[in-house]
C-alpha positions as CSV (number, residue, x, y, z in Angstrom):
1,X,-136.2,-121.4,23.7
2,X,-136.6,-119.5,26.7
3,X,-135.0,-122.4,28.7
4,X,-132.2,-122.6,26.6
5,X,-131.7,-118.7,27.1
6,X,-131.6,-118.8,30.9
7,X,-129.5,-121.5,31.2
8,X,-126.9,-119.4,28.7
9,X,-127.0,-116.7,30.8
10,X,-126.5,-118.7,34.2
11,X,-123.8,-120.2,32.3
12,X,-122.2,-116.9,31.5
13,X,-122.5,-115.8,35.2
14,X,-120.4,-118.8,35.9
15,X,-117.7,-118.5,33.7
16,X,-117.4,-114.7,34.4
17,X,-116.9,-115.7,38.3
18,X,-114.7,-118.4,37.3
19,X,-112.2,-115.8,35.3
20,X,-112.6,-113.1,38.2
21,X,-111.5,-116.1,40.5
22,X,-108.6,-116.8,38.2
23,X,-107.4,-113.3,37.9
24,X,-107.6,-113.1,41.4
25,X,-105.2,-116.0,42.3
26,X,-102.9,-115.4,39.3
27,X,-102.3,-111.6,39.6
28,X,-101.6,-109.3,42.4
29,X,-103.5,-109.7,45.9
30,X,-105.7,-107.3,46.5
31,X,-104.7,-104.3,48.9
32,X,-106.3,-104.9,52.8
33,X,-106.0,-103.7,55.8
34,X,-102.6,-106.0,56.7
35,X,-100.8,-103.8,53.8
36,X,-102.0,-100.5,55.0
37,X,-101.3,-101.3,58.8
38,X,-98.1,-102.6,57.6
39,X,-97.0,-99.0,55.5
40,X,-98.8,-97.2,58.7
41,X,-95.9,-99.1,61.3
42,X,-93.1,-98.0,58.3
43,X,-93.9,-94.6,58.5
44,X,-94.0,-94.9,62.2
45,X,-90.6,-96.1,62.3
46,X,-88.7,-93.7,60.0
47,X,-90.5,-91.1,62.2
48,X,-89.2,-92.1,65.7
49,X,-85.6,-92.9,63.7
50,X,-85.5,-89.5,61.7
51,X,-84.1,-87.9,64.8
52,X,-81.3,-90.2,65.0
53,X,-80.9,-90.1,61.1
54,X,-80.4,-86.5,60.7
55,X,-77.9,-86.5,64.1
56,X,-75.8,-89.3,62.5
57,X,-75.8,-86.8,59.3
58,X,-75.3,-83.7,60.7
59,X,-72.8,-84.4,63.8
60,X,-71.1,-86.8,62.6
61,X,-70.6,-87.7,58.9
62,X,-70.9,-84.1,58.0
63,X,-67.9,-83.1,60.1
64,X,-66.2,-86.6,59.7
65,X,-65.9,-85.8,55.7
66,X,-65.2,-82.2,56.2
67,X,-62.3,-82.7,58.8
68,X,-61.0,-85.4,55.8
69,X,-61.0,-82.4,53.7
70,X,-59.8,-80.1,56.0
71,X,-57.1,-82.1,56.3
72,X,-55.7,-81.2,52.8
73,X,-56.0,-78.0,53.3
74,X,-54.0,-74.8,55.0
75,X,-57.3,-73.6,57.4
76,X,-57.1,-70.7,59.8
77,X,-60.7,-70.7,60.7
78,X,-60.5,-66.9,59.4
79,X,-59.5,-67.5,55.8
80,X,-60.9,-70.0,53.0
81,X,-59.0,-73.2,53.2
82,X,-56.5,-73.5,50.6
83,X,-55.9,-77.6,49.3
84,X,-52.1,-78.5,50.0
85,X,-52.8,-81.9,49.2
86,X,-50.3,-84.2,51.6
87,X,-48.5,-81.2,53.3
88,X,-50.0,-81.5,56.9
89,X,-49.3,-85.3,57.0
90,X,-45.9,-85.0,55.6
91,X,-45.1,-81.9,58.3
92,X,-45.8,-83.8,60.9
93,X,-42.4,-86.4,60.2
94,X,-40.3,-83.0,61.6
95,X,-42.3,-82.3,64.1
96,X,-40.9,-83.0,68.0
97,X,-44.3,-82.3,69.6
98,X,-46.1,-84.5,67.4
99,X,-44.1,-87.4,68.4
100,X,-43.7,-86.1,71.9
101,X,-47.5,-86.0,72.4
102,X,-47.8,-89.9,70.5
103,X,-45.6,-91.1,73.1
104,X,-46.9,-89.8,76.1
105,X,-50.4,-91.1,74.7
106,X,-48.8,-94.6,74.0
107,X,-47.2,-94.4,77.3
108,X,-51.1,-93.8,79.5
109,X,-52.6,-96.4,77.5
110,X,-49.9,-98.9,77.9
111,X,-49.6,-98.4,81.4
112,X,-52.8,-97.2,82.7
113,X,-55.7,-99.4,80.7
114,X,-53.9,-103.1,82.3
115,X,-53.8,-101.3,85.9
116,X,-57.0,-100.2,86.0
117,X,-58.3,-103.8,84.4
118,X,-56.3,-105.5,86.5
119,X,-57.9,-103.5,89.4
120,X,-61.6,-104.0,88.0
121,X,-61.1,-107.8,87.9
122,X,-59.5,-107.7,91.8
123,X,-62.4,-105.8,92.8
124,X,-65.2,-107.3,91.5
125,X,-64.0,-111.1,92.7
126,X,-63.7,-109.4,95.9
127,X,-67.6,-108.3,95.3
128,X,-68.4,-112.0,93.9
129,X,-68.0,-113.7,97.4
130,X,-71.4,-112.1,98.4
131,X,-70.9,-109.4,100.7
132,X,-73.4,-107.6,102.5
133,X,-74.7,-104.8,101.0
134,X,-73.4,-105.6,97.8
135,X,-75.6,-102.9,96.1
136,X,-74.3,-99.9,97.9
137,X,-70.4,-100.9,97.0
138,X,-71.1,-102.0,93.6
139,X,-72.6,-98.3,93.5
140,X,-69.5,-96.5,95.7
141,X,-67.3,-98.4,93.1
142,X,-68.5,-97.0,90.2
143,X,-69.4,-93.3,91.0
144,X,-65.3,-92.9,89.5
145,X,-66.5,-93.3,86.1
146,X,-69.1,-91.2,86.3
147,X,-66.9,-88.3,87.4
148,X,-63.2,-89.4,86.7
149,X,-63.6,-87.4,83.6
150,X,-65.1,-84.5,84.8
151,X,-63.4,-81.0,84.9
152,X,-64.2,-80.9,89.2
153,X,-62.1,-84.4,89.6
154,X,-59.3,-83.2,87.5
155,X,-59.6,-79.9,89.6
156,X,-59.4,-81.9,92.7
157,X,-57.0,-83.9,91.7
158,X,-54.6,-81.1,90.9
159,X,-55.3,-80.1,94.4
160,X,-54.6,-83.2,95.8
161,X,-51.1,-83.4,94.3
162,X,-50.1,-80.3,94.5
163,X,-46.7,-79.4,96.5
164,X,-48.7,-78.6,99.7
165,X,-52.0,-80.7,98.6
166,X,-53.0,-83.5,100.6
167,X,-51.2,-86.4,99.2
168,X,-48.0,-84.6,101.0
169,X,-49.7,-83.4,104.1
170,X,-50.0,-87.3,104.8
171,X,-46.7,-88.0,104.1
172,X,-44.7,-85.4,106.1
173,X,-47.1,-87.4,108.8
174,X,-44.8,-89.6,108.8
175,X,-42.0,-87.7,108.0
176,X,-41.8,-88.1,104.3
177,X,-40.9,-84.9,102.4
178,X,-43.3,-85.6,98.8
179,X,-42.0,-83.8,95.9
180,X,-44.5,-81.6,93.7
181,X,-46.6,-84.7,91.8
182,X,-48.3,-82.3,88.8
183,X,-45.1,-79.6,88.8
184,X,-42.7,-82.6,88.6
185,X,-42.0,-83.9,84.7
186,X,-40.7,-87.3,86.1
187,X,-44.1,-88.1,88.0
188,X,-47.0,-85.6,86.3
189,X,-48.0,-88.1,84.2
190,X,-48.1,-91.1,86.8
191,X,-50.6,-89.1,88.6
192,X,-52.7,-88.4,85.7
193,X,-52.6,-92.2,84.9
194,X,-53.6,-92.8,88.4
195,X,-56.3,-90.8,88.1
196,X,-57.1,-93.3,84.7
197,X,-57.0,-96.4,87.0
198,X,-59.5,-95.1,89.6
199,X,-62.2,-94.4,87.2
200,X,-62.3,-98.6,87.3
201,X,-66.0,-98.6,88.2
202,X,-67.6,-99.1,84.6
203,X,-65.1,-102.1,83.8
204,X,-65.6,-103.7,87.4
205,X,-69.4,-103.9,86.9
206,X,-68.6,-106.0,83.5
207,X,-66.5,-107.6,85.1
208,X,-68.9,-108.7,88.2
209,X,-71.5,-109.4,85.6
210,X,-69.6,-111.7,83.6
211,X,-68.2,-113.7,87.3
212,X,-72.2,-113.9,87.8
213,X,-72.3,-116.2,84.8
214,X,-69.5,-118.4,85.2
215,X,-70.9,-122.2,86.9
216,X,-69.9,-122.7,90.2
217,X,-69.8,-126.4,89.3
218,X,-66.7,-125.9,87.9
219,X,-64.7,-124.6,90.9
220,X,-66.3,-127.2,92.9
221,X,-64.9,-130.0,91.0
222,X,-61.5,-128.2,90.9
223,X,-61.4,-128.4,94.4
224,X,-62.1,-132.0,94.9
225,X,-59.6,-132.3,92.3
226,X,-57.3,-130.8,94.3
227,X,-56.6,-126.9,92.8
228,X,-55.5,-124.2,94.8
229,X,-57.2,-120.6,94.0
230,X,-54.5,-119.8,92.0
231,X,-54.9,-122.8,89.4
232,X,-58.6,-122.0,89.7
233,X,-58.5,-118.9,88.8
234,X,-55.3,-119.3,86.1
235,X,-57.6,-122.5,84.5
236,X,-61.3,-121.6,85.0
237,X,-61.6,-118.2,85.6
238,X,-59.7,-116.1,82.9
239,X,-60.2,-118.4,80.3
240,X,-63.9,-118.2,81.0
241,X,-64.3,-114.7,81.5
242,X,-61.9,-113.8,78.6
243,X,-64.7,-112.6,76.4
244,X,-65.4,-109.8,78.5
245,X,-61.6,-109.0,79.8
246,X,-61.6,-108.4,75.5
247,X,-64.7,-106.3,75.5
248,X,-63.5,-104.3,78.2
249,X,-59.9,-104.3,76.8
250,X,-60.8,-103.2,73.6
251,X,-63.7,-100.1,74.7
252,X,-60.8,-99.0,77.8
253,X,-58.0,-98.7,74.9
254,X,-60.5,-96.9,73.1
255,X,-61.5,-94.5,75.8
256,X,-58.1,-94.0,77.2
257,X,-56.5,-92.3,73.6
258,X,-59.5,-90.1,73.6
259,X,-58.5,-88.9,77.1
260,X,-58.0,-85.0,77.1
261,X,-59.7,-83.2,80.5
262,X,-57.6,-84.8,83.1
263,X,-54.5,-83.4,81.0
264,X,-56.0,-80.0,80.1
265,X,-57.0,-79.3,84.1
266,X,-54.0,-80.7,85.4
267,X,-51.6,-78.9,82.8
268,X,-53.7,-75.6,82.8
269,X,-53.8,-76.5,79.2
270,X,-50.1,-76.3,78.3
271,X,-49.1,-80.0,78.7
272,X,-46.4,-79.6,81.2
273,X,-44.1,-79.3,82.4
274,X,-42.1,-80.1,79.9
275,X,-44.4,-81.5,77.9
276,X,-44.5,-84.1,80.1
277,X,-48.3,-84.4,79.9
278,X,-48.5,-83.4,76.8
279,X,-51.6,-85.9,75.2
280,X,-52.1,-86.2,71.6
281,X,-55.7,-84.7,71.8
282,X,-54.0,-81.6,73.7
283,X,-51.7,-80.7,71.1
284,X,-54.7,-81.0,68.8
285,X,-56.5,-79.3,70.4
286,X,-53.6,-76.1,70.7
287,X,-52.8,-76.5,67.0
288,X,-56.4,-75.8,65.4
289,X,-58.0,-73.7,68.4
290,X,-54.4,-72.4,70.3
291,X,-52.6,-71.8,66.9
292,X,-55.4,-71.9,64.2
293,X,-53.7,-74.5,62.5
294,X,-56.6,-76.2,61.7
295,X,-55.9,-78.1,58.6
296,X,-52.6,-79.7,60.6
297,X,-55.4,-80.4,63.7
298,X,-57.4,-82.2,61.0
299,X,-54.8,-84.4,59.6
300,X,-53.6,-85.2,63.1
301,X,-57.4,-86.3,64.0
302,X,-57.1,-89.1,61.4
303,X,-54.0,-90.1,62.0
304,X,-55.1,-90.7,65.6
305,X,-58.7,-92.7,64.2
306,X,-55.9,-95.0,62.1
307,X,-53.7,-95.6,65.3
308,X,-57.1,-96.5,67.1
309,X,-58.2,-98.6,64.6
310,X,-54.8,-100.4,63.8
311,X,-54.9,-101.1,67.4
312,X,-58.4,-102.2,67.5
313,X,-57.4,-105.0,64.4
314,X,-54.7,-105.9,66.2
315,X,-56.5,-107.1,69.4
316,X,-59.2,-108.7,67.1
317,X,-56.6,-110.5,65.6
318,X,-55.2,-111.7,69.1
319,X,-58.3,-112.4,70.9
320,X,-58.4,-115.9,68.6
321,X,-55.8,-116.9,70.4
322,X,-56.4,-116.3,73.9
323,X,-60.4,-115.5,74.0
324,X,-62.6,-118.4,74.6
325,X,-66.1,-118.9,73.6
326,X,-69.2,-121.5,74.5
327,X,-69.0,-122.8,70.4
């Protein structure tokens, strides 16, 4: 009998590891130091991106959804805003300054984002052919758009084209009588967009980059082929550097209706003369901090991030017919 008992107990023992094996491979795994490491890198990372988290929140959804508020609302900054509903938007269909300021904006971006591209692309295929000391005038280059948009150039710049600034000092050199370039409504804002087009430095070093990458294999057999430069470039470069003549089309559009210090400096903040300078950020800017208008400053802030974005969709929708890509 005492046999039979032992081996009923070993069987047991058995059966009991068999189920605990079971359970095991059936339910949930158990918890290791994989899981905990795992939870201890997840914590890690909401910590380094909390930072970023609360800035997105606080700088720029907050004021993103209060501005869309605001801009239903009669606000004087002093008073409690008082909801208007479509007021502000429908005001702006009278007003002359409004439209004044859209088309002087239209105007610099048409005119001064294809100059300065066009510039960018000249000078960094002139940088391609491996000059000496490429480093130092890749650098020289780009130190513009570091600074082109800094209150000191616009200063400069004023000075520059001033009625006695040094743009007409060298031309009564040679006997040409220059007319005041800022104080002149028919040319203040060709100097300001000239100013746009030498800040060509961060566009250029795209630019170069993307020439870096293109075979020479391909202008090689061109050449036995016969092509000139100018078929070269029409049928190997452009089509293969498109991509990035869109990315930088697309960022320099974007950049170029933001504009507002060259025109504040150079204007002393009025937008003249004549309102010849007048930006659409600058007559924001006077109606909700100049006027304390702010509700109207508010409704014109989002009717400029629709005009950005309805141009942004509309070179998306273009670049599938002239941007080409490896696939």
């Amino acid at each position: 009998m005492s046999a039979l008992a032992e081996l009923g107990t070993l069987g047991k023992k058995k059966g009991g590891r068999g189920n605990d094996a079971g359970a095991t491979a059936g339910g949930a795994a158990p918890k290791g130091p994989r899981a905990t490491a795992s939870k201890k890198d997840n914590r890690a990372a909401f910590v380094f991106l909390a930072p970023w988290i609360v800035g997105l929140v606080c700088i720029t959804i907050g004021p993103m959804v209060m501005s869309l508020y605001l801009s239903f609302t009669d606000y004087n900054l002093i008073q409690d805003p008082n909801f208007i509903g479509l007021d502000n938007f429908t005001r702006m269909f009278g007003d002359g300054r409004f439209w004044n300021s859209l088309g002087v904006t239209l105007t610099y971006v048409i005119v001064g984002v294809p100059l300065q591209l066009g510039l960018a692309l000249a000078v960094a295929m002139a940088l391609d052919k491996g000059l000496k000391g490429l480093a130092f005038y890749r650098s020289v280059f780009y130190l513009p758009s570091l600074l082109g948009s800094s209150v000191a150039v616009a200063i400069l710049w004023k000075q520059m084209f001033g009625t006695s600034g040094l743009v007409n000092q060298l031309l009564a050199m040679v006997g040409i009588h220059g007319p005041g370039w800022i104080s002149d409504p028919s040319t203040a804002l060709g100097s300001i967009i000239l100013l746009h087009v030498w800040t060509f430095g961060s566009p250029m070093i795209i630019f170069l980059a993307g020439l870096r990458q293109i075979p020479t294999m391909y202008y090689e057999a061109a050449a036995v082929d016969g092509a000139g430069r100018a078929t070269r470039f029409l049928k190997i470069t452009l089509p293969l550097l498109s991509p990035i003549i869109f990315f930088n089309l697309v960022l320099q559009i974007i950049g170029a209706f933001q504009s507002f210090t060259q025109a504040f400096i150079v204007s002393g903040g009025t937008g003249g003369p004549s309102d010849s300078t007048m930006f659409f950020t600058l007559y924001l800017y006077q109606r909700g901090f100049g006027q304390f208008d702010m509700g109207y400053a508010s409704a014109m802030a989002w009717v400029l991030l629709i005009i950005v974005g309805a141009f942004t969709a509309i070179n998306f929708y273009a670049s599938k017919f002239w941007v080409f890509y490896d696939d």
